[in-house]
C-alpha positions in Angstrom: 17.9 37.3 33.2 19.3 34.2 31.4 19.0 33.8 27.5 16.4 31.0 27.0 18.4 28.1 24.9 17.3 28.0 21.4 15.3 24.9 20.7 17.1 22.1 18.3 14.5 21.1 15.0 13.3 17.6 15.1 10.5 15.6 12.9 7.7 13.4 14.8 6.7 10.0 12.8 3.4 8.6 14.2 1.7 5.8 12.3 -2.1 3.6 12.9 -2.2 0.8 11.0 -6.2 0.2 11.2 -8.0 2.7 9.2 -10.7 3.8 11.9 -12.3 7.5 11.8 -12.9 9.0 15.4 -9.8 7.5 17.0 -7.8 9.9 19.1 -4.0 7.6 18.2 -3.1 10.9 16.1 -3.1 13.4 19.0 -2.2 11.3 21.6 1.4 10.3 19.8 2.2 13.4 18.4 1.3 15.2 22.0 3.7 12.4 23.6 6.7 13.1 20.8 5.8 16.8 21.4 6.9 16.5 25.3 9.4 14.2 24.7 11.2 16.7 22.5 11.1 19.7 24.7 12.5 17.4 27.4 15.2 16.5 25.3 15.6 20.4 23.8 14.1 20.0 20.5 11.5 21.2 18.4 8.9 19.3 16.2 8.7 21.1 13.1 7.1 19.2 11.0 4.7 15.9 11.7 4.4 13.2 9.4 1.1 11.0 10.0 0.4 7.2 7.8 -3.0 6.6 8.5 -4.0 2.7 7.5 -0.6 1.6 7.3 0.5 -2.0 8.8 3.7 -1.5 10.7 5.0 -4.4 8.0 5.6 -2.1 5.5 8.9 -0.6 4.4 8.9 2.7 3.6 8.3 2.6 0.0 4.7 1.5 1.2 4.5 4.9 3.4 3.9 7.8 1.8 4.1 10.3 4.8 7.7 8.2 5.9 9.1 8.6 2.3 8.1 12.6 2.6 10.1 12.6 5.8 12.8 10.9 4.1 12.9 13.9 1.4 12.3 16.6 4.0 15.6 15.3 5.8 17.4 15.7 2.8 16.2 19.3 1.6 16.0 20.6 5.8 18.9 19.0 7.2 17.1 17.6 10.4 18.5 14.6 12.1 16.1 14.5 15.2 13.0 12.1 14.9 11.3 11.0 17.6 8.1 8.7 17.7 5.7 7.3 20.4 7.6 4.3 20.3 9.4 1.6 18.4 6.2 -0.4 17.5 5.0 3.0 15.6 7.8 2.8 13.5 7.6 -0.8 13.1 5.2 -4.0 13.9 7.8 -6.6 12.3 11.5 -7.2 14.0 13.5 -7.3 10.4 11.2 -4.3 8.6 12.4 -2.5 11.7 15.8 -2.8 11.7 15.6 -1.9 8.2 14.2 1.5 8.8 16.2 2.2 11.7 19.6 1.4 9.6 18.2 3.8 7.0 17.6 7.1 9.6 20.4 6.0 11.3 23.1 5.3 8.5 22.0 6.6 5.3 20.7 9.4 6.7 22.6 10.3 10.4 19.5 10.8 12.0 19.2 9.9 15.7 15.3 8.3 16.6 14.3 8.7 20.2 10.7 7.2 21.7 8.7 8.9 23.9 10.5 8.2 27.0 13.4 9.9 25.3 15.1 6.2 24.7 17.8 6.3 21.8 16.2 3.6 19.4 19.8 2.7 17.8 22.8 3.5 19.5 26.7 2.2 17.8 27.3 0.0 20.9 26.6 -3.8 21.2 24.5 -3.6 24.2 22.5 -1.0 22.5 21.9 -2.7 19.6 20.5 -5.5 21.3 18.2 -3.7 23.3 16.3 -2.3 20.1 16.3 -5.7 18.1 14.4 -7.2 22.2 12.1 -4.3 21.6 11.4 -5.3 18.2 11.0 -8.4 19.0 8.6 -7.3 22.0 6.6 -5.3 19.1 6.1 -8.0 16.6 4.8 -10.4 19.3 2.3 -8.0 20.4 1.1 -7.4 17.0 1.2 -11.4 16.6 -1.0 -11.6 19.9 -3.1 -9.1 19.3 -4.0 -10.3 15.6 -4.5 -13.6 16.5 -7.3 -12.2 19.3 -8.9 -10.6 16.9 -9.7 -13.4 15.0 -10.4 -15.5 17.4 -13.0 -13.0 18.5 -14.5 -12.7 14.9 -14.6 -16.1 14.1 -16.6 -16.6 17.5 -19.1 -13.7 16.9 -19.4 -15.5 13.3 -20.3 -18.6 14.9 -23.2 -16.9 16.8 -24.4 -14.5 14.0 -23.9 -16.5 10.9 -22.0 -13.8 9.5 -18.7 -12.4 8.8 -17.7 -9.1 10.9 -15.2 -6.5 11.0 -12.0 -7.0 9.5 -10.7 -5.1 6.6 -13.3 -5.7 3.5 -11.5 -7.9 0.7 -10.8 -5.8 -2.5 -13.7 -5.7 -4.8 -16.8 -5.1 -2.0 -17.5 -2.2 -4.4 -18.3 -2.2 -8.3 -15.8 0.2 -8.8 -13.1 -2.5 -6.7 -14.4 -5.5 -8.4 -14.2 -3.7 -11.8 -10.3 -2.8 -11.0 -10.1 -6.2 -9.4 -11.1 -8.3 -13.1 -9.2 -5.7 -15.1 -5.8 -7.0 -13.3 -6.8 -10.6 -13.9 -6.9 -9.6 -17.5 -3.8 -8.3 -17.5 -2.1 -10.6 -15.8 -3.6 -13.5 -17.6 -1.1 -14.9 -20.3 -1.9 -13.9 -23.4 -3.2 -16.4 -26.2 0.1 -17.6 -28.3 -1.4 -16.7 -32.5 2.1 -17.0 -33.7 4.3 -20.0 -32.4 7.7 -17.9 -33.6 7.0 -15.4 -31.3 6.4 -16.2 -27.8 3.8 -14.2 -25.1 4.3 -13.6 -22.1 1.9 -12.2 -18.9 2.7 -8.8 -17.3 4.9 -8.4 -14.3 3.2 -6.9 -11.1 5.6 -4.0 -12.1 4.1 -3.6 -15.5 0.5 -4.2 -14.3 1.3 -1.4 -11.2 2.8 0.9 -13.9 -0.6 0.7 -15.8 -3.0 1.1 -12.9 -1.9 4.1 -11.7 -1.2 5.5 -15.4 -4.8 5.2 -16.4 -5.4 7.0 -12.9 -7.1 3.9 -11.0 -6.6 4.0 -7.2 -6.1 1.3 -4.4 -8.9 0.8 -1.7 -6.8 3.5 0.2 -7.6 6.0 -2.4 -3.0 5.5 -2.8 -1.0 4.9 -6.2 -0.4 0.9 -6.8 2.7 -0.6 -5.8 4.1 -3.8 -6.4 3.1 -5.5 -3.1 -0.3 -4.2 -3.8 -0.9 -6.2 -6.8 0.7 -9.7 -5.7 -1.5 -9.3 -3.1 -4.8 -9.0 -5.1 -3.2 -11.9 -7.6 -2.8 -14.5 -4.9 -5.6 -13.8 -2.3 -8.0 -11.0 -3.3 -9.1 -13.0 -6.6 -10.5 -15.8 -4.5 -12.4 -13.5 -2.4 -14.0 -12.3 -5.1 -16.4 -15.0 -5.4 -18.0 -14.0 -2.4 -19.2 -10.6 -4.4 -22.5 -9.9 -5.4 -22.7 -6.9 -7.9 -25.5 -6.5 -10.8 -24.3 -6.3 -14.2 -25.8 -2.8 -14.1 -23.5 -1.6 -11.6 -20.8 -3.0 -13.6 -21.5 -1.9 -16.6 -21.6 1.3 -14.8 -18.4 1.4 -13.5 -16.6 0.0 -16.6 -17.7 3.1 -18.8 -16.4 5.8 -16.4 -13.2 3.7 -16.0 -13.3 2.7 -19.9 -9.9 0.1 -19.0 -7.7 -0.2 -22.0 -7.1 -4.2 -22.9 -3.8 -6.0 -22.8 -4.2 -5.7 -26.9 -4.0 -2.0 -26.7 -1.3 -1.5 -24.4 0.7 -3.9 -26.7 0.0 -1.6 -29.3 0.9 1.9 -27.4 4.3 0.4 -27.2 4.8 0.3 -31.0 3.2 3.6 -31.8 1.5 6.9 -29.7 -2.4 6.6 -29.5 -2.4 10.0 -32.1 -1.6 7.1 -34.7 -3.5 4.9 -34.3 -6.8 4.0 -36.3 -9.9 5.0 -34.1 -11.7 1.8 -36.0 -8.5 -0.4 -35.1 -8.4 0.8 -31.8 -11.6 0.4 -30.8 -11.8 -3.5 -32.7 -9.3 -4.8 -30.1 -10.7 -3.1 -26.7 -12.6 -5.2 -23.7 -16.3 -4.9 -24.1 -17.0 -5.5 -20.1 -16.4 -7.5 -17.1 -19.6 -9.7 -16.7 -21.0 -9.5 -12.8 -20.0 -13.2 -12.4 -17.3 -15.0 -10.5 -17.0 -17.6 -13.0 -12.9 -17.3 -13.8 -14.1 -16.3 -17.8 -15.8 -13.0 -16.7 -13.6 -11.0 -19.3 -15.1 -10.4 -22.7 -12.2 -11.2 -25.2 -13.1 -9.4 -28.4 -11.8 -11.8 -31.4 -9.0 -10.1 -32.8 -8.2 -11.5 -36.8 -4.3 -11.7 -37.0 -3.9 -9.6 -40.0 -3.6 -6.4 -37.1 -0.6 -8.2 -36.2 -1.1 -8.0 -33.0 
């Protein structure tokens, strides 16, 4: 009787970019990589699943595709295989990104379901995964564009906006998270012309989100792209919110948000050493429930704190 051939290790990537509970996308990609790979001689050892992730982002925006990245590295597996090339991707360059990345930083091979090579060294290869690319963003393009259409019909006949990803801020604890980056991105007021101020960066305002332990609507650290988002769109949106003060005021003392003042001040000297009666002088009071553009209560600060 004939030795049975050991089975190579592989990864399986699956992704689903609409965060809907009760879907069965999970299972039925990771079952299709599954007998894709034992077709092809391999064995998944490992899955990696990002659940409410557009197929847009790179993978510094996937935190189950950055975990494979580092399980590469420390396992030495260069075998992935997905349910296709639109699960790795939705958007042709983004694609071609993280093919180049398995492919060339780490000499991975990717395969699809029907045991396709997604990137092969040859020209005519090559050109077959950019079509297919290509082919994925145009669906996604298509599909999105249905959708809406669809919506903004139903709208018409109920009077009221449906499905669709909720803006940022539907919740108190959003809309409190949502005014504390427009404080902190706001430019702050110039006391002393010799010295001049300037707004956070989205990097700076990420760094101090996810310091002070506040989490996107995805329950996922802050990154970058999170917070130009919410600076250019989400801030408009929040006009159409309607929370009581109560809630707010709510939300605020469990979150107790540390003003721009403050943070100036943590970069001169640790908290230990600082004045309670200082610290507490130069702190935001609240976020009033309105969607006027002053909602933040700016406590007055007399320069002799030199800040």
């Amino acid at each position: 009787m004939g030795r049975r051939k050991q089975l190579q290790p592989a990864f399986a990537y699956g992704r689903q970019s609409n965060a809907v509970e009760g879907s069965d996308s999970q299972r039925r990609q990771f079952e299709a990589t599954k007998a894709a790979a034992e077709r092809m001689g391999f064995e998944i050892i490992d899955e990696f699943w990002d659940f409410g992730i557009s197929g847009t982002k790179g993978a510094s925006d996937r935190p189950e595709l950055s975990r494979m990245y580092a399980a590469i590295e420390e396992q030495g597996v260069k075998t992935i295989f997905c349910e296709s090339i639109s699960r790795l991707a939705r958007d042709t360059f983004c694609g071609l990104v993280l093919i180049s990345q398995l492919t060339k930083d780490y000499e991975c091979k990717v395969y699809d379901a029907s045991c396709t090579d997604l990137y092969s060294s040859n020209e005519n290869g090559r050109f077959i995964t950019q079509v297919l690319l290509c082919v994925a963003e145009l669906e996604k393009c298509q599909l999105v564009a249905r959708m809406a259409k669809g919506r903004a019909a139903k709208k018409a006949r109920t009077g009221r906006k449906v499905e669709g990803r909720k803006a940022f801020g539907a919740t108190a604890e959003e809309y409190v998270i949502l005014k504390y980056i427009e404080h902190l991105r706001r430019k702050p007021r110039q006391t002393d012309k010799k010295i001049k101020t300037k707004r956070l960066t989205y990097q700076q305002v990420c760094d101090q989100l996810n310091e002070q332990g506040f989490k996107t609507q995805l329950g996922r650290e802050w990154t970058v792209p999170n917070i130009a988002r919410i600076s250019t769109q989400e801030l408009e949106a929040s006009n159409e919110f309607n929370h009581s003060q109560k809630d707010v005021d709510e939300v605020f003392a469990e979150l107790k948000p540390i003003s721009r003042k403050q943070i100036d001040l943590l970069i001169e000297k640790p908290r230990a050493e600082i004045d309670d009666k200082l610290w507490d002088s130069i702190g935001l009071e609240n976020f009033n429930a309105s969607s006027e553009p002053s909602n933040i209560v700016h406590p007055d600060v007399t320069t002799s704190t030199g800040l």
